[in-house]
C-alpha positions as CSV (number, residue, x, y, z in Angstrom):
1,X,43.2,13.0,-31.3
2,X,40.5,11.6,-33.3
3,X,36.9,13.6,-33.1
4,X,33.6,10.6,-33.4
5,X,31.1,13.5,-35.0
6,X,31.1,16.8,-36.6
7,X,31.2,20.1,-35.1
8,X,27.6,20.6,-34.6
9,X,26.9,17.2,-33.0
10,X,29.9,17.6,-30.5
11,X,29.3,21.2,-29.9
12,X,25.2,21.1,-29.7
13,X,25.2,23.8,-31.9
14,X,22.7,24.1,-35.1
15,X,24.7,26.1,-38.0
16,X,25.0,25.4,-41.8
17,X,28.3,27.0,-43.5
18,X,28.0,28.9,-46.5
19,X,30.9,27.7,-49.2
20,X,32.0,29.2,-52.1
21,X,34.4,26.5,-54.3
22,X,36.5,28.4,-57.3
23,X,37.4,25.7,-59.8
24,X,35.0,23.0,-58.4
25,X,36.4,20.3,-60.9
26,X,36.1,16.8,-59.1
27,X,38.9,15.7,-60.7
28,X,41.0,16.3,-57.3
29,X,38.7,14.3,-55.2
30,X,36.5,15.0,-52.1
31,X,36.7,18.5,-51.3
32,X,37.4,18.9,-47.2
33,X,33.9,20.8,-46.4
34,X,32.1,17.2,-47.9
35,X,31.3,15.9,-44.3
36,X,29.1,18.8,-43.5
37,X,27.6,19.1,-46.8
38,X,26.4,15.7,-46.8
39,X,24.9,16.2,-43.5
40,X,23.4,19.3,-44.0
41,X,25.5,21.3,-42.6
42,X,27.0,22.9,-45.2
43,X,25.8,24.7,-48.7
44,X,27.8,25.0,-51.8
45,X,28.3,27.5,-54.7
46,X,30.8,26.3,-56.9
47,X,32.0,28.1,-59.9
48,X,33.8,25.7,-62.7
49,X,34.0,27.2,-66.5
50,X,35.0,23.6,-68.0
51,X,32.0,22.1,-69.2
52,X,32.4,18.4,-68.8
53,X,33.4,19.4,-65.2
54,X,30.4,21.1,-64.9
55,X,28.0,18.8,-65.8
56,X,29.4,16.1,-63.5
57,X,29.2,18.4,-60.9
58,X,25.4,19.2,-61.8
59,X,24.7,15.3,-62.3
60,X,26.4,14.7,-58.8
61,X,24.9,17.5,-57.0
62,X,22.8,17.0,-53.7
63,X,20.1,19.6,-52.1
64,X,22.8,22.5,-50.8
65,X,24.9,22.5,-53.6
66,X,24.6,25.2,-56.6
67,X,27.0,24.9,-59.8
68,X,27.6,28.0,-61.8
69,X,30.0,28.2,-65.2
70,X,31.5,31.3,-64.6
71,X,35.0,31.8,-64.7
72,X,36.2,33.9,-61.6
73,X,38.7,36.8,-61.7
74,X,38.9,40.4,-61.7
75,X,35.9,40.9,-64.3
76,X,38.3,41.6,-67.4
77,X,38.4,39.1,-70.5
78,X,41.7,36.9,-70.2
79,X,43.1,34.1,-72.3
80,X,42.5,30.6,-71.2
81,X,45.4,27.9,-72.1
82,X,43.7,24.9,-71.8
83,X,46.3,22.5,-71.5
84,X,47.2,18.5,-72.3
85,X,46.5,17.9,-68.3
86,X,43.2,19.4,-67.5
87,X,44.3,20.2,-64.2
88,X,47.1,22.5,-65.4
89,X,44.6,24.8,-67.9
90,X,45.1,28.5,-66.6
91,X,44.6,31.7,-67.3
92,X,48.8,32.3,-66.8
93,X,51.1,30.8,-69.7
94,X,53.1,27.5,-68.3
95,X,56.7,28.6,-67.7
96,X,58.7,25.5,-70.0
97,X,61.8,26.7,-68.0
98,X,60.4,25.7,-64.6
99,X,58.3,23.0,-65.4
100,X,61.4,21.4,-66.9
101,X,63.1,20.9,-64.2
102,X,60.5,17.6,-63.1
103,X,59.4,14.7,-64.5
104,X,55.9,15.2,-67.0
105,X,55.4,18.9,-66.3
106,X,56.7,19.7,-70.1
107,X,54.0,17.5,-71.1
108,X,51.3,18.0,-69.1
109,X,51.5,22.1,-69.5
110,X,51.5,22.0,-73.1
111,X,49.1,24.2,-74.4
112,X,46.9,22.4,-77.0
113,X,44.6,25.5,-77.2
114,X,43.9,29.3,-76.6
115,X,40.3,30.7,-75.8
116,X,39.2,33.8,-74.7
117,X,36.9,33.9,-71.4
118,X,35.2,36.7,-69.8
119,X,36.1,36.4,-66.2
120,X,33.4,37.9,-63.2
121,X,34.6,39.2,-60.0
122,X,33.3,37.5,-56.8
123,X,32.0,40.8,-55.2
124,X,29.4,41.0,-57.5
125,X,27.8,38.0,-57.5
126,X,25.0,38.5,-54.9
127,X,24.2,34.4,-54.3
128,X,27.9,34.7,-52.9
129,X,26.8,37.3,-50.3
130,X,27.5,36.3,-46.7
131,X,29.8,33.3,-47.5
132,X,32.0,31.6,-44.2
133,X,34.4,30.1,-46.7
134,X,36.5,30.0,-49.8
135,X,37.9,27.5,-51.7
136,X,40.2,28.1,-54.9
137,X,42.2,26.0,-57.3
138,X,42.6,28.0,-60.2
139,X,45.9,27.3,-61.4
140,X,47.5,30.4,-60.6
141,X,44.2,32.9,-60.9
142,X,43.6,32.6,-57.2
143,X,45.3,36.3,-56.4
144,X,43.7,37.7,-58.7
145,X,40.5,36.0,-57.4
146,X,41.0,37.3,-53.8
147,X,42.0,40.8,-54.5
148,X,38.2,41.1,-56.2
149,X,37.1,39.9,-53.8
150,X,36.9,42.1,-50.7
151,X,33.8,42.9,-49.7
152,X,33.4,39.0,-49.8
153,X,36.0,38.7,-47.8
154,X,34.7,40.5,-44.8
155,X,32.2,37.5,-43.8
156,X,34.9,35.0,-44.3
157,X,36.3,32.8,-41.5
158,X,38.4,30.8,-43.0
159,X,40.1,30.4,-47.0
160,X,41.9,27.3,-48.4
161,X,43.7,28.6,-51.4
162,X,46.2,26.7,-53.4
163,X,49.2,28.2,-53.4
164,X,52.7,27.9,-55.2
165,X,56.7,27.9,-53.6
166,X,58.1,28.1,-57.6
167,X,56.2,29.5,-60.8
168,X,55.0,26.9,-62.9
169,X,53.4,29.5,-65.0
170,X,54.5,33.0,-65.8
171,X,54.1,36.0,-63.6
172,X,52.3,33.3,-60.9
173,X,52.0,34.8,-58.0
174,X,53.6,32.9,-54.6
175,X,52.7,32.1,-51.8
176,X,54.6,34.9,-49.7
177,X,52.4,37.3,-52.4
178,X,49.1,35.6,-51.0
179,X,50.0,35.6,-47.7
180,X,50.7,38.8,-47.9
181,X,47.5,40.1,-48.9
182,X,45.4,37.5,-46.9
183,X,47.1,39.0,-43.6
184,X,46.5,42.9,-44.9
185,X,43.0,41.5,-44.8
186,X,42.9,40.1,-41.5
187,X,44.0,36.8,-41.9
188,X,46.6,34.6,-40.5
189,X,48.3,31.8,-42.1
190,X,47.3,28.3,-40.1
191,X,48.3,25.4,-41.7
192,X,49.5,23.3,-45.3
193,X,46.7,20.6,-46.7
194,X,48.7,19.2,-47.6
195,X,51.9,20.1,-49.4
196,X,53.6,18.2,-52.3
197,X,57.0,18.1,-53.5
198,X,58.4,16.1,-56.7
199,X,61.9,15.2,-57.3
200,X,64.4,17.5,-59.5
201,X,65.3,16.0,-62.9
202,X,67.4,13.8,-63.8
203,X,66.2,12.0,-60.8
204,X,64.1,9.3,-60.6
205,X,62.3,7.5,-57.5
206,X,60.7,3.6,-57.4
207,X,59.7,4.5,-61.4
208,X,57.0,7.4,-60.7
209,X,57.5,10.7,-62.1
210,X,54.7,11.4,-59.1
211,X,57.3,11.1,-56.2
212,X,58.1,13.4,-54.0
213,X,61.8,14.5,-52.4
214,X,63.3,17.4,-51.4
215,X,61.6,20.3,-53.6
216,X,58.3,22.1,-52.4
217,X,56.4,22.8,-55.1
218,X,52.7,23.6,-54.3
219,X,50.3,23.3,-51.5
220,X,47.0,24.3,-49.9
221,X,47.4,27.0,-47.9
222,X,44.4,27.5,-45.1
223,X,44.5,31.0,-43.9
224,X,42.0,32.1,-40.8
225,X,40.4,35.2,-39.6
226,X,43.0,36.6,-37.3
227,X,42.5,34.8,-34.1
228,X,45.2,36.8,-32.0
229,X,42.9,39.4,-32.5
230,X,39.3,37.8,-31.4
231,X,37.8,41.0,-30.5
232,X,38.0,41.4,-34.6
233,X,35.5,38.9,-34.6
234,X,31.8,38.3,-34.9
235,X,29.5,36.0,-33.2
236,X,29.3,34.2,-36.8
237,X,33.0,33.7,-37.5
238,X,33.5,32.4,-34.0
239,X,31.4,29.8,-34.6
240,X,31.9,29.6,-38.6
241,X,35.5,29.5,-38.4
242,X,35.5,26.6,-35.3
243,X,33.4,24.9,-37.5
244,X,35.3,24.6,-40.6
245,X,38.3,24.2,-38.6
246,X,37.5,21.3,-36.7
247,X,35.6,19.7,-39.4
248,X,38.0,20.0,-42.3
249,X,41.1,20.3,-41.3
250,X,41.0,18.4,-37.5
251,X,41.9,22.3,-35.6
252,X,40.5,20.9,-32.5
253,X,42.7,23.6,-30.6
254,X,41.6,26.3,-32.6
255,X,38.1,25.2,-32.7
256,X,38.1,25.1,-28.6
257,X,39.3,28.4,-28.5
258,X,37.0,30.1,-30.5
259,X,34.2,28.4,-28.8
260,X,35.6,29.5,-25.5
261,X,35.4,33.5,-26.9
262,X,31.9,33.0,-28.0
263,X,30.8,31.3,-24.3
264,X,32.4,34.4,-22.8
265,X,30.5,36.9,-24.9
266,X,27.1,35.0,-24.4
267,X,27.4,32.9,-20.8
268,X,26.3,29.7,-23.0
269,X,28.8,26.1,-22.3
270,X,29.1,25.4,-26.0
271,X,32.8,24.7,-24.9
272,X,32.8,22.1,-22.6
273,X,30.2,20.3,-24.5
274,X,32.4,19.6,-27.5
275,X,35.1,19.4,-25.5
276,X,33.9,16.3,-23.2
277,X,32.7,14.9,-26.5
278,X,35.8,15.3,-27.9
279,X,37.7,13.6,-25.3
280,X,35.4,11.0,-23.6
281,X,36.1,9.4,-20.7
282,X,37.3,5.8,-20.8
């Protein structure tokens, strides 16, 4: 099923999405919420402590989007390991046993450097009050990230988190650890986007030390406001969370559900609008 317009269009409904984006570094491409933030529909606060990041990100930037160089955690100074690959710098050493086992980890966890950063916790940062979504990709530090954030947490609809199924770095948490917490929160787990495996050493397949086979490594975990419990939620996540749904991650199920919740609290036909739209005749 393929959906010709964003939530607001097919639904009739007028609503911008407040975002928060831990470890906003464009170097992993466009983020999923980019459809609505480019119509308007959507507003960004992204946090990313690595300058050159940063001032891509500010140089980029459109009208809804605020970039801050804060590095997010529990509020305690850590130490940052910036590493050969940028994408693997963390505030957790790189475990040289478990990245050993595949093809360029050992080289792209080496730690060329050690700095200490003062981290902030989320919940008191007041231009993140009343956010609909999170975003992390922290290298480890998103746990930490979430447990300070629970306050936060209580206007959140939905959370895409990356999460980990071996610890590249030491003491990681996994992603039964996250999913843990989310749920004692009052989320559910939803859906992988996506996941990645790589093949086990000595191994090699067509040439790339990029392939996949049969080992789950890491993925993005989306984790939603617990929707077998709908009478948990607010007018705003209804509508929040069946818009980031449908939007970023194509939950056209979900998304009609919620809507379907919200019509019965409020008599409105939200529903079958984006639903007809959705689906038009032929």
């Amino acid at each position: 099923m393929q959906a010709t317009g964003t939530f607001n269009e097919l639904a009739g409904i007028d609503l911008r999405i407040k975002v928060v984006d831990i470890g906003a570094n464009p170097i992993d491409g466009r983020p999923p919420y980019m459809s609505m933030l480019q119509k308007g529909e959507a507003e960004v606060v992204g946090f990313e402590p690595n300058p050159a990041a940063l001032s891509t990100l500010n140089e980029l930037k459109g009208p809804y989007e605020t970039y801050l160089p804060n590095a997010v955690g529990d509020g305690d100074r850590h130490t940052l390991r910036i590493c050969r690959a940028p994408g693997m710098t963390s505030l957790l050493a790189p475990d040289p046993a478990i990245l050993g086992l595949f093809h360029g980890f050992p080289a792209w966890g080496e730690v060329l450097a050690e700095e200490e950063v003062e981290t902030v916790r989320l919940d008191d940062i007041a231009i993140t009050e009343g956010i609909d979504m999170i975003k992390i990709d922290i290298q480890g530090g998103e746990l930490m990230v979430l447990r300070n954030a629970v306050e936060r947490l209580r206007t959140v609809s939905v959370i895409q988190t990356e999460v980990e199924f071996l610890p590249l770095y030491k003491g990681q948490p996994l992603f039964s650890e996250v999913e843990m917490f989310l749920r004692s929160q009052g989320f559910i787990f939803h859906r992988f986007f996506p996941i990645n495996s790589r093949v086990l050493q000595p191994m090699v397949v067509d040439g790339l030390v990029y392939s996949g086979m049969s080992q789950q490594v890491w993925a993005d975990g989306i984790f939603v406001r617990d929707f077998t419990k709908l009478d948990d939620y607010t007018d705003r996540h209804l509508l929040a969370a069946a818009s980031i749904v449908h939007n970023c991650y194509q939950s056209f199920d979900l998304s009609l559900r919620l809507l379907i919740e919200y019509d019965r609290r409020h008599g409105t036909a939200f529903a079958s609008s984006y639903f007809s739209k959705l689906t038009p005749s032929s």
